[in-house]
N, C-alpha and C positions, 0 to 999 in steps of 0.2 A: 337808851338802855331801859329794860324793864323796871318799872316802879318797885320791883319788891324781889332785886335778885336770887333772895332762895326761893321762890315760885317760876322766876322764868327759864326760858328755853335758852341752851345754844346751841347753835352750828357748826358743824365740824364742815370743812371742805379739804379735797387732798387730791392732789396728780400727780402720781405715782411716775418712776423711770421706766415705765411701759410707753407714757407717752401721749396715751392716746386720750386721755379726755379727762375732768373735774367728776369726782364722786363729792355728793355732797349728801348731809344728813341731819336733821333737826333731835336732836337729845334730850329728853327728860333733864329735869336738874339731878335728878343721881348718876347722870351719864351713863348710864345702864341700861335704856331702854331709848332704840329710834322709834320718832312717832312719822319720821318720813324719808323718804330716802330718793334722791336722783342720781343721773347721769349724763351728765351736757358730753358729747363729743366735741374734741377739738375737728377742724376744718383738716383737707389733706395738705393746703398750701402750710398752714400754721404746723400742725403735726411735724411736717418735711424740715421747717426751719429750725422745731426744736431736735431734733434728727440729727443737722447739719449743727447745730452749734454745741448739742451736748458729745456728740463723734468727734467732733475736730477742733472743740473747743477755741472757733476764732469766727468773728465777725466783728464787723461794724458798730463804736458803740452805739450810734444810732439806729442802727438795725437792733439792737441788743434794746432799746429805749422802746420801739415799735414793738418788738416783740414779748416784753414787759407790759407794754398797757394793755396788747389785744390776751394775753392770760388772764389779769385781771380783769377784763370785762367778762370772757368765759365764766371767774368764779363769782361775778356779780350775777351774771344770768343765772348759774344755779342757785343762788339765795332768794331770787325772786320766783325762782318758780317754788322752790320749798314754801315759802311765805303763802303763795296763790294756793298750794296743793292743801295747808292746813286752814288755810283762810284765818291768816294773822299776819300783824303789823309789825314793824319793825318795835315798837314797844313791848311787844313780846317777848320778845329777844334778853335775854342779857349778854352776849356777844358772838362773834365769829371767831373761831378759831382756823387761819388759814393755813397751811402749810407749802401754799405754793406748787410752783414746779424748779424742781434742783434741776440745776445746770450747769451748776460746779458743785463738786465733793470731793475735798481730799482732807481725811479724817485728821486731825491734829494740828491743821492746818487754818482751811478756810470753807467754808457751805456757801454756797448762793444759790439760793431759791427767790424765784420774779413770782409777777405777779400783783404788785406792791398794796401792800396792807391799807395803806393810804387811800389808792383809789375805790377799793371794795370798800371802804368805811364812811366815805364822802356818799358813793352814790347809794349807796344801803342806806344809810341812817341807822347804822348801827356799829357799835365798840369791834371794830376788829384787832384782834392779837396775831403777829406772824413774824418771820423772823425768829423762829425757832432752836435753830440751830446754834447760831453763831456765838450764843452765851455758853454754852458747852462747851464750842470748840476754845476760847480764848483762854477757858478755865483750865486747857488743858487737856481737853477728852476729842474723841472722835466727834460728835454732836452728834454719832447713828449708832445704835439704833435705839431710836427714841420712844420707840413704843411697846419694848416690855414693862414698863409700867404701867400702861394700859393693859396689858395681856395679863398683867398680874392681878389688878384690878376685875376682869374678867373671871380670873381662875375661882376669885374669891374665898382664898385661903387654902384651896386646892393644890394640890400638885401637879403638875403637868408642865407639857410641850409643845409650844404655838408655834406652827411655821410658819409664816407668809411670803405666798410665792408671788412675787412680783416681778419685775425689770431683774430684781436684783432677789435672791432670799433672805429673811432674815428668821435667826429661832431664838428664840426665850425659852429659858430651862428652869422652872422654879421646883424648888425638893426639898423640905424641910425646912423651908424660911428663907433657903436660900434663893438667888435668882443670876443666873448669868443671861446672857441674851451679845448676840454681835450678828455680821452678815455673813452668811456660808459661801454667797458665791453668785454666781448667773442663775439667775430661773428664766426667764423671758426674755430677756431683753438680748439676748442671743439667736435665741431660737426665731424672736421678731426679723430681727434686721436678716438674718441667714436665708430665711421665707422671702423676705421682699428683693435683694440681693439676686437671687435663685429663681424666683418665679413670680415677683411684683404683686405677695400677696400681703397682707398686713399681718397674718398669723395664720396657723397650721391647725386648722378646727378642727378640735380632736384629737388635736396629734397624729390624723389620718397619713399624712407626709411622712411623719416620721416614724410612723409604727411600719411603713412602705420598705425602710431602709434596712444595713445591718452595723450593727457598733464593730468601727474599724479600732480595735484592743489596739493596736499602736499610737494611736490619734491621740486615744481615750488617757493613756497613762501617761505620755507628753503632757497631755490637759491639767490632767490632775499634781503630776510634779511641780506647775506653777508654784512660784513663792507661794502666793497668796495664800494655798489652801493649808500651806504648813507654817504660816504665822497661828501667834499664840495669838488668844481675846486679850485685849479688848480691837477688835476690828472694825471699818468699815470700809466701801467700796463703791462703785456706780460704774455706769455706765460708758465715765472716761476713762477707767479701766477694762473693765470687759465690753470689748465692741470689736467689729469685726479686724480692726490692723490689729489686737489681741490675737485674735484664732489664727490670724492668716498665717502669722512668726511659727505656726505648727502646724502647717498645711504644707503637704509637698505635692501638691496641682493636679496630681491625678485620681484624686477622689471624687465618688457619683456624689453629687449634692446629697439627696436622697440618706446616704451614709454619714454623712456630716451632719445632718439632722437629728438622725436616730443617735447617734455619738454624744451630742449635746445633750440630751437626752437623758443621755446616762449620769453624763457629766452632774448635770444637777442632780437625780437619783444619789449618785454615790458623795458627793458632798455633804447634802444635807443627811444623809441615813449616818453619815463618819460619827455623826454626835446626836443623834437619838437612843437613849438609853433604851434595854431588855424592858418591856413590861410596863414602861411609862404611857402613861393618855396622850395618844399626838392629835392636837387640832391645827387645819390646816384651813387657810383662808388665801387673798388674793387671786389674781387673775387665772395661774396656772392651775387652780382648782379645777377648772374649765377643758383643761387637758386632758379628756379620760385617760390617753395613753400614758402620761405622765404619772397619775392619778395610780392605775395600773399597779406602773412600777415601783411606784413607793410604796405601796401595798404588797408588794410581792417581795419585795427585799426586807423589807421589815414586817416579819410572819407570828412575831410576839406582840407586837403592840396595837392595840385597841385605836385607828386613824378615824378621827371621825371629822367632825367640821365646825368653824367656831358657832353659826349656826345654834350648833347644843350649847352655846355657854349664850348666847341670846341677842348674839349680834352677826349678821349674814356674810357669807363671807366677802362679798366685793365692800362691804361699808366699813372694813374693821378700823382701817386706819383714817380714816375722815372720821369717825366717828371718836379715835383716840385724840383729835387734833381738836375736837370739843369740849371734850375732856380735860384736854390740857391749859383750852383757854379758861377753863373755869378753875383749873391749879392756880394759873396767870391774878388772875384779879382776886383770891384768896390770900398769895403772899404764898402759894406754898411751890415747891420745886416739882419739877416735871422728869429731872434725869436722874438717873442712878450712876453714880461714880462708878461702882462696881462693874457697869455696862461700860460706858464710854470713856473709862480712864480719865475723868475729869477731877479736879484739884477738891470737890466739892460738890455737893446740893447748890444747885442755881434756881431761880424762879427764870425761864425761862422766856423769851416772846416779848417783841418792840410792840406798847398799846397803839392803839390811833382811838383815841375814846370822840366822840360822837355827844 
């Protein structure tokens, strides 16, 4: 650990229900400012297996064991390459903040996220905090979504509206003091597997695919009737809910792929737009930022508000949430809490995050 933790750095690392690889990020001590930022991809073999076990939710615990250590060597490689990139030592550091990869979520229930804290902290030589969730969920709350308090931090006493489109969406709504924040719905993590499914690609760059198609209105408003969209906050969801034995329950077979794309499409457009207020600041971060077509349409449906990117608030968008998970380990070893009741329906303020101190 750093000799003089309000001088040193920490690390945020996060792999998002997209899937596809560790973002990792080195933090100022005001967690305000990255002074570095990477992206280790996971392998296609590893990627497939977290695929197969967060879809069908069944393996092997031994598979489930192998598959646990080769994540956390992923988020150990990104901490070394950060360290090599600023040319600092693990003494630098005052800790890692990991958040893993979820592979189970069912809010009020239970979180498992691998990767385990343990081995990232032995082979680093540095304090990691991970295990984030699970103090949430015992207390009672969803444990998701954990990072309007980061986005609120971000706002810096601002008003506004953070999307981030990931696997899953999630928005933060802060107005007047107030803050709600839950997950809206599918962003990616649909559109991924329906691509690969459809045409064995990993995602729709651009949204070229689905901008191709036309939104089949019967599909769409099946889609949308789902429970889910008409529970009340405090919510969360993943991946072993929305995946494709989801869609398929509203597929009646003879749709162009092509249309079922463009569909989804919408599907997240009209989710997330259901709760963006007139006139508020939407910043949008995560992967499907990257979707112009998507990108597009949330612009397009929303012709009052001011969409820009968190980017202007000083954190880019692929890092926002590895960058929150730095953040939060520096809540961690303060003694201060990471979750807001008010978001995840929890019984209380937790200090959240199992240490593994070094």
């Amino acid at each position: 650990m750093a000799s003089n933790p309000d001088m040193g750095h920490y690390i945020g690392l996060m792999s998002g229900t997209s899937l596809d690889g560790v973002d990792g990020v080195v933090l100022d001590n005001s967690g305000n400012k990255i002074l570095a930022q990477v992206y280790i991809q996971f392998s296609t073999e590893l990627r497939g297996s977290l695929l197969e076990l967060t879809q069908n939710s069944q393996t092997s615990l031994k598979n489930l064991i192998n598959i646990d250590i080769e994540v956390a060597n992923h988020f150990v490689k990104a901490v070394l390459q950060l360290l090599d990139m600023l040319k600092i030592s693990p003494q630098d550091v005052v800790a890692i903040g990991s958040h893993g990869q979820s592979v189970f979520h069912q809010g009020g229930k239970y979180s498992m996220q691998i990767g385990h804290g343990a081995i990232i902290a032995e082979q680093t030589k540095i304090t990691t905090v991970s295990d984030f969730r699970m103090q949430d969920v015992a207390a009672g709350g969803q444990g998701a979504p954990l990072t309007p308090l980061y986005h609120q931090h971000l706002l810096n006493g601002k008003d506004g509206i953070v999307v981030n489109l990931g696997g899953i969406a999630n928005i933060t709504k802060v107005q007047n003091g107030k803050i709600i924040g839950f997950d809206s719905g599918p962003a990616n993590t649909l559109l991924d597997n329906w691509i690969k499914k459809s045409k064995n690609l990993e995602y729709d760059r651009d949204g070229v695919w689905a901008r191709s198609g036309f939104v089949d209105e019967v599909l769409l408003e099946k889609l949308l009737n789902d429970d889910y969209f008409h529970k009340e906050h405090p919510k969360s969801t993943g991946p072993e809910y929305f995946n494709l034995g989801w869609l398929s329950k509203y597929l009646e077979g003879n749709e162009a792929d092509a249309d079922v794309a463009r569909t989804l499409i919408e599907l997240t457009v009209m989710s997330v737009s259901a709760h963006i207020s007139n006139e508020a600041d939407v910043y949008l971060c995560g992967g499907g930022v990257h979707n112009l077509f998507l990108f597009e349409r949330l612009e397009y449906q929303n012709p009052n508000n001011n969409i820009m990117l968190t980017n202007d608030l000083g954190v880019h968008v692929d890092y926002v949430e590895a960058a929150a998970f730095g953040f939060f380990a520096k809540q961690t070893l303060a003694g201060l809490p990471s979750n807001l009741p008010e978001v995840t329906g929890a019984k209380g303020l937790r200090v959240l995050g199992a240490v593994y101190a070094i």
